[in-house]
C-alpha positions as CSV (number, residue, x, y, z in Angstrom):
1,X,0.0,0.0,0.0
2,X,1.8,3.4,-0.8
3,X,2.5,5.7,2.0
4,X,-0.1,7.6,3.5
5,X,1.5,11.0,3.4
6,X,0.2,13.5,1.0
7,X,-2.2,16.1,2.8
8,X,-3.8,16.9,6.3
9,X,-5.4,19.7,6.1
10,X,-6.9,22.4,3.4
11,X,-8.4,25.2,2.7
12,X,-6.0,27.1,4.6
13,X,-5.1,24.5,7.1
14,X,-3.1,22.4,5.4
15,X,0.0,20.0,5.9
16,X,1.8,17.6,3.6
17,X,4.1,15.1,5.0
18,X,6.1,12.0,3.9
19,X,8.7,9.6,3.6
20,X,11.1,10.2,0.6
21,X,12.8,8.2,-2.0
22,X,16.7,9.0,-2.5
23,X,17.4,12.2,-4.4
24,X,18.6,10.6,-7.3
25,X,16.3,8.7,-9.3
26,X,18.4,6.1,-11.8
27,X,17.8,7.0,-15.0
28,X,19.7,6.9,-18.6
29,X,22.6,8.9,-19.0
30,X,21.1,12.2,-20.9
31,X,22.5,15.9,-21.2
32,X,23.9,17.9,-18.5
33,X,21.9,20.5,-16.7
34,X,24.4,23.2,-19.0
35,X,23.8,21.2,-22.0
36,X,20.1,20.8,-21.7
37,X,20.1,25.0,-21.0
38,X,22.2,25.5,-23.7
39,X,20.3,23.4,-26.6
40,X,16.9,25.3,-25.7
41,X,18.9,28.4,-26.4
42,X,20.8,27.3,-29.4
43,X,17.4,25.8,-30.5
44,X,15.1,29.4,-29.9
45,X,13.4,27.5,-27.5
46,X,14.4,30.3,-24.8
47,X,15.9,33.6,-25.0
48,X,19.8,34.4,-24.6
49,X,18.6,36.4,-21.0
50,X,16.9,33.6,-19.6
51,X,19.4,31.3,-20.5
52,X,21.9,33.4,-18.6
53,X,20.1,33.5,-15.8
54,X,19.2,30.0,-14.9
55,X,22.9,29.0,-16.0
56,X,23.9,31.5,-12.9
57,X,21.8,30.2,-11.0
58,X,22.9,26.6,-11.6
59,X,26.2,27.8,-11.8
60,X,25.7,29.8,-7.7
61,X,23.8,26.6,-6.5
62,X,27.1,24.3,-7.2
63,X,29.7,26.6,-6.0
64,X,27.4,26.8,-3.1
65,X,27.8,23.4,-2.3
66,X,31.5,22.8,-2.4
67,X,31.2,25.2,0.8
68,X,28.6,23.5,2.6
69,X,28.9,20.0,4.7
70,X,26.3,17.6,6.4
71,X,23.0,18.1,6.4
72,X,23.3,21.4,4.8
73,X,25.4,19.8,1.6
74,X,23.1,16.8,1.7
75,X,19.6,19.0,1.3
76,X,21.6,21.4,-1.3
77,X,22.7,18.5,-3.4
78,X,19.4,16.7,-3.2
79,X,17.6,19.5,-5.5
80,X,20.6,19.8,-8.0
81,X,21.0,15.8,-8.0
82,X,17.0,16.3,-8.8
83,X,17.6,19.1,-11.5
84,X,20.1,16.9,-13.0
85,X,17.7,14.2,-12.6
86,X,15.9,16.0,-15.3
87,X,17.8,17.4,-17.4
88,X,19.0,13.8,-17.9
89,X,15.1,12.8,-18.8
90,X,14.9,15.5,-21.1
91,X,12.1,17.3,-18.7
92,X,13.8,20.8,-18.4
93,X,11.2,22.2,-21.0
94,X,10.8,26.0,-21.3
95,X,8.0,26.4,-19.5
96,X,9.2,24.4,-16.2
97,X,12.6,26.4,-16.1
98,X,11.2,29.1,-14.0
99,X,10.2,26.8,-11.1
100,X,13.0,24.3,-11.4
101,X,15.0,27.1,-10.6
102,X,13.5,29.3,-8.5
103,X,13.5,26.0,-6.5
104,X,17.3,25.5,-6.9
105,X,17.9,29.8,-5.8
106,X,15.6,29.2,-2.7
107,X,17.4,26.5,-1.3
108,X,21.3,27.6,-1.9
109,X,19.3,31.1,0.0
110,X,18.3,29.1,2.7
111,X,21.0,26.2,3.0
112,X,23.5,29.0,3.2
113,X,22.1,31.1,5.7
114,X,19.0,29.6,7.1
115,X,18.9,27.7,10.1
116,X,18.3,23.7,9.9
117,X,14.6,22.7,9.8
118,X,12.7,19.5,10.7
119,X,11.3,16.9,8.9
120,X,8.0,18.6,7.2
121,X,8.9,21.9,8.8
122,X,7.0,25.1,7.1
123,X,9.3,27.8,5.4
124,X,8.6,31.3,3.5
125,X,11.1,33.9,2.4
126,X,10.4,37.5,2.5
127,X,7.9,39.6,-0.4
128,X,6.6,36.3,-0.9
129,X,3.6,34.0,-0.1
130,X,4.5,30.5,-1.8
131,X,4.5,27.9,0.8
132,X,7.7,26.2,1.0
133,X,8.3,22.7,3.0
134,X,11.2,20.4,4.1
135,X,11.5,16.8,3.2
136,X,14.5,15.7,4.6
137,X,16.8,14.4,2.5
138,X,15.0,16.3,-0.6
139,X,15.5,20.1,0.8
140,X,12.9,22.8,0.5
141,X,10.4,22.4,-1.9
142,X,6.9,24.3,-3.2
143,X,4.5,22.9,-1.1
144,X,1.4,23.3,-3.7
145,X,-1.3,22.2,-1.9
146,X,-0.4,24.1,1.2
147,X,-0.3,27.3,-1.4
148,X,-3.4,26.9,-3.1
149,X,-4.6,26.1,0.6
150,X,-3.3,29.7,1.4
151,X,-5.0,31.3,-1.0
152,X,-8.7,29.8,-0.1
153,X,-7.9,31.1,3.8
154,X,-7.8,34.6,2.3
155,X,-10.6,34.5,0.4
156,X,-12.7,32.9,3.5
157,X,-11.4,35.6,5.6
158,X,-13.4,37.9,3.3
159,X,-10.5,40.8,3.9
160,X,-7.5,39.6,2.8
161,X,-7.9,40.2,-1.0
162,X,-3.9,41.4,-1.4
163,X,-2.7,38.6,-0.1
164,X,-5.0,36.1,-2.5
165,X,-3.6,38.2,-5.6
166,X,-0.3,38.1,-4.5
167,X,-0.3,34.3,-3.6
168,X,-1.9,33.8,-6.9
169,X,0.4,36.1,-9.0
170,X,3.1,34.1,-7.6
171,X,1.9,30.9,-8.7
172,X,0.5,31.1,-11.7
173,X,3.9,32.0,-13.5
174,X,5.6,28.6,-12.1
175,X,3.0,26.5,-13.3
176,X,4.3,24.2,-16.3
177,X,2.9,23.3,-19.6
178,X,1.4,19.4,-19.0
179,X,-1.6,17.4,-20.6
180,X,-2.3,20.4,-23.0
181,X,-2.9,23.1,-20.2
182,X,-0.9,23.9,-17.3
183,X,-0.2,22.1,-13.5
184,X,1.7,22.5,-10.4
185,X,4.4,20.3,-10.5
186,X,6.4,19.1,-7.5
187,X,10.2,18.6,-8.5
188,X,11.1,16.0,-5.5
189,X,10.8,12.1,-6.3
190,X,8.4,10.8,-3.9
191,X,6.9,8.2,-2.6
192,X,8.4,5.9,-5.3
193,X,7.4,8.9,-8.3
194,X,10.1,10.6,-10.0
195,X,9.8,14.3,-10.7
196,X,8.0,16.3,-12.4
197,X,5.0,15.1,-11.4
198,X,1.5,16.5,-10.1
199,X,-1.5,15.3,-8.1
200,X,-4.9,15.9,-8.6
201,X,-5.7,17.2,-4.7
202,X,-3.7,20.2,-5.1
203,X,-4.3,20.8,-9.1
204,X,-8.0,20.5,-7.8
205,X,-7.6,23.1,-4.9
206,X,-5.7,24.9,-7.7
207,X,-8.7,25.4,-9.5
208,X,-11.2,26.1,-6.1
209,X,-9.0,29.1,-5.0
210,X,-8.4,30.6,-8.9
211,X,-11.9,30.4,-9.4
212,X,-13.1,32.3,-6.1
213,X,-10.4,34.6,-7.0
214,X,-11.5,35.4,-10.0
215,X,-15.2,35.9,-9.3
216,X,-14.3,38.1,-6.2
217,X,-11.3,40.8,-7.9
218,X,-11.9,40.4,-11.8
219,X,-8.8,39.5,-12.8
220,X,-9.3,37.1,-16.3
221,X,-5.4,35.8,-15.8
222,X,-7.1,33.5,-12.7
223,X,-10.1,32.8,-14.9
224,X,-7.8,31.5,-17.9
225,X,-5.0,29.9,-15.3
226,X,-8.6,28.0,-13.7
227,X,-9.2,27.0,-17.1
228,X,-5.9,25.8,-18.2
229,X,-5.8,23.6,-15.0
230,X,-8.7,21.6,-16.2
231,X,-6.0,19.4,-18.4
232,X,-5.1,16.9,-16.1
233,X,-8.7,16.3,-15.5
234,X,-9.2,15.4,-19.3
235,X,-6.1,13.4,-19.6
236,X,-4.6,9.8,-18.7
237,X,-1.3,8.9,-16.6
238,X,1.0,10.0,-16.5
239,X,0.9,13.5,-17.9
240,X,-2.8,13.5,-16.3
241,X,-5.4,11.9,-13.6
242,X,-8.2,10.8,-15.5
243,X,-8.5,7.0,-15.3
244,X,-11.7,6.4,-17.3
245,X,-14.1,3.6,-15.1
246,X,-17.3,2.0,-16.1
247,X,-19.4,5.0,-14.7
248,X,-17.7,8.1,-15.0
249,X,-14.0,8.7,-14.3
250,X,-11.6,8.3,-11.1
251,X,-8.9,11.3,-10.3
252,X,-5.6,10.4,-9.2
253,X,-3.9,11.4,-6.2
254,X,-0.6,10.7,-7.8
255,X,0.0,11.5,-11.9
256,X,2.5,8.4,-11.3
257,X,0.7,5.9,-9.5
258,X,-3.2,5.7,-11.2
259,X,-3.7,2.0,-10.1
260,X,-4.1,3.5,-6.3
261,X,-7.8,4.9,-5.3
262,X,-6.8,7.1,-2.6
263,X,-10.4,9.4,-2.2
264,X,-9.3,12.2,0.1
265,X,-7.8,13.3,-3.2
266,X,-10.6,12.4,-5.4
267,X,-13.3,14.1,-3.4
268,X,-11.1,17.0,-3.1
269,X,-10.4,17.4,-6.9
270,X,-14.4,17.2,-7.1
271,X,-15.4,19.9,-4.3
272,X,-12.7,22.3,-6.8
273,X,-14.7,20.9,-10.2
274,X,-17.9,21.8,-8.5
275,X,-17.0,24.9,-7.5
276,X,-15.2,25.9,-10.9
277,X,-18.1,25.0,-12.8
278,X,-21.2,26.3,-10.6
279,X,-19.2,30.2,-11.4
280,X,-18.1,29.8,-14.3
281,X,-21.2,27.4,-16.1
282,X,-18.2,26.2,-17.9
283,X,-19.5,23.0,-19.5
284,X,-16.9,21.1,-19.7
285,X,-16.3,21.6,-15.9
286,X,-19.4,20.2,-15.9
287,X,-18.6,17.2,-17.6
288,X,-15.4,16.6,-15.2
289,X,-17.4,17.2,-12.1
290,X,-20.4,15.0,-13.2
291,X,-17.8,12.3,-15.0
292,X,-16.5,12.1,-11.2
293,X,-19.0,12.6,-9.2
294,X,-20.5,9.1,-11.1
295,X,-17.7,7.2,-9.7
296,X,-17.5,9.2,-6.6
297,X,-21.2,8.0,-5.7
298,X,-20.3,4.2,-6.7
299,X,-17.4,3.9,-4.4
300,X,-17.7,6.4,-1.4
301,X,-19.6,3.5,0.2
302,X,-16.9,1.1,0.3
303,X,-15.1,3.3,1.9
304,X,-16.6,2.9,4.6
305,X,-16.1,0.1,7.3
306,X,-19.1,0.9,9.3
307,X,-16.2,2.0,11.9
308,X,-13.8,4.0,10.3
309,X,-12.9,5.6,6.9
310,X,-10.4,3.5,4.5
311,X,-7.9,5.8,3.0
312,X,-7.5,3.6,-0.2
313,X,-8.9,0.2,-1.8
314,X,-5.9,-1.4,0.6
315,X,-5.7,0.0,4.0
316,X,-7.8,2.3,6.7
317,X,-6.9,6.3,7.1
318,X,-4.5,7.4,9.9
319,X,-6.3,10.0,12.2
320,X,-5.6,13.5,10.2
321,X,-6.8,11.7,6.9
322,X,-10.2,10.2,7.9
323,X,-10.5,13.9,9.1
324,X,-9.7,15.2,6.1
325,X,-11.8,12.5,4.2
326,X,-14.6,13.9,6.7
327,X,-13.8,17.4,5.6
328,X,-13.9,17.2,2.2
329,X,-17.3,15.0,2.3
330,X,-19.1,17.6,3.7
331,X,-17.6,20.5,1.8
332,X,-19.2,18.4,-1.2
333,X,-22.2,17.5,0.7
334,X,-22.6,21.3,1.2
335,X,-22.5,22.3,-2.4
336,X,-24.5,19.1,-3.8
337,X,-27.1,19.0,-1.7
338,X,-28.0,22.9,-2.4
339,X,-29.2,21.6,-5.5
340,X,-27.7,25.1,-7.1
341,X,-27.7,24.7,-11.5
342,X,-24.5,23.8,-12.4
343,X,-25.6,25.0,-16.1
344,X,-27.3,27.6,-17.7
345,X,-30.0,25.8,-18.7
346,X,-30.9,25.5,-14.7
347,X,-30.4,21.7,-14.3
348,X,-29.7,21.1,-10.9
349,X,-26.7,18.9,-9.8
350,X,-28.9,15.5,-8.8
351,X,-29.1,15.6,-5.2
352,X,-28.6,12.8,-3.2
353,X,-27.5,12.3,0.7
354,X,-24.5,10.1,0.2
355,X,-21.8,12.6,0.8
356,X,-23.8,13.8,3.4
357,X,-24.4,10.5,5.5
358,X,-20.8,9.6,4.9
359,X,-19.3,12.8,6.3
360,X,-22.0,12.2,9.5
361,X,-21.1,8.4,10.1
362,X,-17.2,9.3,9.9
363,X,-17.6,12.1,12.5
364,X,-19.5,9.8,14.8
365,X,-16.3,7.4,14.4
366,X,-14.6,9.9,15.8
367,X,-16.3,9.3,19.1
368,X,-17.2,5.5,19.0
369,X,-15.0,3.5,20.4
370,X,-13.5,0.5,19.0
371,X,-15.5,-3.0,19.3
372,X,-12.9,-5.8,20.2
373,X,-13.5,-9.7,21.9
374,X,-11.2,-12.4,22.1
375,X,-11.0,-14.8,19.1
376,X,-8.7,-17.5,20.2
377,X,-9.7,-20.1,23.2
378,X,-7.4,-22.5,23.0
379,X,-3.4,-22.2,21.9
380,X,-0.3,-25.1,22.2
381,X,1.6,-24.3,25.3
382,X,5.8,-23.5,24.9
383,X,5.5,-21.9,21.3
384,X,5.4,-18.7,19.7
385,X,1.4,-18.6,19.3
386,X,-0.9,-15.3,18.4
387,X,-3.9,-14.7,20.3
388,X,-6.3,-14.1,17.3
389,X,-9.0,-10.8,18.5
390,X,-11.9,-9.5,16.3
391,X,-11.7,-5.8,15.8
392,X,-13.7,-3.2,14.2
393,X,-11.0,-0.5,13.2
394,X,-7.6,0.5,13.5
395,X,-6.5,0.7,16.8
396,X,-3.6,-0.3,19.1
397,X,-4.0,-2.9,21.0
398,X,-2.4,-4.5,24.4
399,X,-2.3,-7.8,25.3
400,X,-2.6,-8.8,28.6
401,X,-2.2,-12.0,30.2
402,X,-2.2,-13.0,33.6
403,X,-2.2,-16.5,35.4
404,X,-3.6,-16.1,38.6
405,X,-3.0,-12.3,39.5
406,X,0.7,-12.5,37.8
407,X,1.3,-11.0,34.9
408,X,3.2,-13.7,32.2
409,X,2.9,-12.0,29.0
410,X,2.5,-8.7,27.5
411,X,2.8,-6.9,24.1
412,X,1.5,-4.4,22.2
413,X,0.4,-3.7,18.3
414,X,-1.1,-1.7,16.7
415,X,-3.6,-3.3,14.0
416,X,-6.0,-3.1,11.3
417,X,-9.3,-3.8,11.7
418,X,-10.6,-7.4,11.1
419,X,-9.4,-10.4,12.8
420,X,-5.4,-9.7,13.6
421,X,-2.9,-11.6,15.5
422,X,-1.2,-10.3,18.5
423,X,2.2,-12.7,19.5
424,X,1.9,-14.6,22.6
425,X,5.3,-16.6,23.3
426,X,3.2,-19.0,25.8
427,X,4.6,-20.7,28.4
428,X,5.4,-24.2,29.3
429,X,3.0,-24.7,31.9
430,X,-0.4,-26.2,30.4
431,X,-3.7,-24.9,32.0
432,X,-6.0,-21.9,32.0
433,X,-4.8,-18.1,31.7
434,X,-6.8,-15.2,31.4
435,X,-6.3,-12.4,29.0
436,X,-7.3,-8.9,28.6
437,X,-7.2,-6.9,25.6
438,X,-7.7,-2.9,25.4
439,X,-8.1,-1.5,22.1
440,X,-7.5,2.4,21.7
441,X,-8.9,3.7,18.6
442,X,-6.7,7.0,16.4
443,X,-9.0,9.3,18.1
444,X,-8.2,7.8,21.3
445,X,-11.9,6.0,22.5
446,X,-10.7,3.2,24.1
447,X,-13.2,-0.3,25.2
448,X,-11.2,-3.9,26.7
449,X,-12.9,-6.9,26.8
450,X,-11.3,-10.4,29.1
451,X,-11.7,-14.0,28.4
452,X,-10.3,-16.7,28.9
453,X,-7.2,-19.2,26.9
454,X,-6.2,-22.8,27.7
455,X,-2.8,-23.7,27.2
456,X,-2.3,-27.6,25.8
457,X,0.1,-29.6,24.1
458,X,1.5,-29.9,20.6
């Protein structure tokens, strides 16, 4: 199951974490980061001035780094190891020049001067809005979602229109050319993905906060940027999200993994579709949002364990992303079941209380506690045994197990829900020994439950 690290929070709470793969992706021998540079100039591709300047900047960024040692050199040498990664690939195209190396300035700026962050730690530089992030081992990098995020905090807060142009004027010049419009690319392997690649949370969230923006100050660049964005939407892995189903259409989390149905994302991308197309009565944001909202409606309920939200078709949600899940379910809930025309010719969105129920039943599993009992009644005595318990959701559980009032045997797990084993290295001596188990949930509702296991022989 890929790692569960992506988002927390949005919509101007926001936090992306995660585990990293090594800098350097393998990849065929290709041209140097000078050569690639120097072929789009030769070739017309960019002027003479831009080519000087992201040469200097290349040029700073490695100088830089013969200065630097430990953690500082490793995080420097990550993003050029990255940029070379590229070049190599042939993906330094014109249009993703400005942020591969406004990404490569920002960290020999802060690697050189900057004090040492922690993993996932939050960082900004001054005149400017972008949301920047540290993923150790991979240095600072443009933390989209968390952006975009930004941007829909100040339109909520109603008064902070500067700041949402700014934000936006930022962005909207670093997006890149891919799947015949434009999208925020992160320039960072992760998670098993090699770089450039995009997601369709934070191209959908993308879309949410240039819409508002545009409605609210006038400004047709965040109309047409809005517009641009809807090409991953329309287009396969892995320049896009689109995976055509049966019904409708799934959106990927990851432009590199499409096989994984993670629906934080997906119902994400669809509260920005909805939104996009109930201002702008754009039809084909119509046909996005309704293409998947289709496939949205088939598979939201299996999703649901009855206890707990799954995060994808494999695994159950850690804490912040059922919350998120929860979040996002009742930001579409909200819009759908207003029943508002997402046309002009006034057809109503259909308007059913899936989203709704869903987003109600995984708040009240916030507050439920976990159901647990004892599975196992009899186990061989002297062997490395698990005490098999019936669980309703992920939890960690302890094991405790007691003959007479001595305890014998502890251990701790924590578990899945279904019908898990927890490892009891039981002792020679046959005979009856009672057990309790005490499940705490994510949310931290806790519920125990005793019986009783009889120890025999092989």
């Amino acid at each position: 199951m890929r790692a569960k690290r992506f988002a927390a929070l949005v919509l101007g709470l926001l936090c992306l974490g995660g585990a990293t793969t090594p800098a350097a992706v393998a990849r065929k021998p290709g041209p140097t980061v000078s050569a690639a540079l120097k072929a789009l100039e030769s070739s017309g591709a960019i002027p003479a001035v831009t080519f000087q300047q992201d040469y200097a900047t290349y040029v700073a960024a490695k100088g830089s780094l013969a200065k630097l040692s430990g953690t500082r050199r490793e995080e420097l040498g990550a993003v050029l190891a990255n940029v070379q990664a590229m070049a190599g690939a042939g993906e330094l195209t014109p249009s993703r020049l400005p942020v591969v190396f406004t990404t490569l300035e920002r960290n020999r700026q802060w690697w050189t001067r900057e004090p040492l962050l922690g993993a996932d730690a939050r960082a900004g530089f001054p005149g400017s809005l972008l949301v920047w992030e540290h993923y150790p081992g991979q240095g600072l990098e443009i933390q989209w979602l968390a952006t975009f995020g930004e941007a829909n905090g100040y339109y909520l807060a109603g008064d902070e229109d500067a700041n949402l142009r700014q934000v936006l004027d930022e962005a909207i010049p670093l997006a890149t050319e891919r799947a015949g419009g434009i999208a925020w690319e992160y320039m960072f392997p992760f998670d098993g993905g090699a770089p450039p690649w995009t997601s369709g949370l934070s191209q959908g969230t993308a879309i949410q906060a240039l819409t508002r923006a545009w409605k609210r100050l006038k400004e047709p660049a965040f109309l047409k940027a809005a517009q641009q964005a809807l090409g991953i939407f329309q287009t396969p892995p892995p320049q896009g999200v689109r995976v055509d189903t049966p019904v409708g259409a799934m959106y990927a989390e990851y432009t590199y993994a499409p096989a994984d149905k993670i629906l934080n994302g997906f119902i994400q991308s669809l509260v920005g579709l909805y939104e996009y197309t109930l201002l702008t009565k754009d039809p084909l944001g119509q046909r996005l949002f309704e293409a998947g909202d289709a496939e949205a409606r088939a598979i939201v309920p299996y999703y649901n364990t009855g206890a707990w939200s799954m995060y994808d078709q494999f695994g159950e949600s850690d804490l912040s992303y059922h919350e998120l899940l929860t979040e996002f379910l009742q930001h579409l809930c909200e819009r759908t079941s207003k029943g508002e025309p997402l046309d002009p010719s006034g057809t109503p969105i259909a308007g059913d209380q899936l989203y709704c129920a869903t987003a109600k039943a995984f708040t009240a599993d916030l507050h439920t506690p976990p159901a647990i009992a004892l599975l196992s009644r009899t186990l061989p005595a002297n062997a490395r045994a698990g005490v098999q318990l019936s669980l309703s959701k992920v939890a960690t559980v302890a094991l405790t197990v007691r003959r007479g009032t001595s305890v014998v045997w502890s251990n701790t797990a924590t578990v899945e829900r279904g019908k898990p084993r927890l490892l009891w290295v039981t002792p020679a001596r046959t005979g009856s020994y009672s057990v309790t188990l005490t499940a705490t949930d994510l949310a931290g509702n806790t519920a125990s439950t005793t019986g009783t296991i009889l120890l025999g022989r092989h």
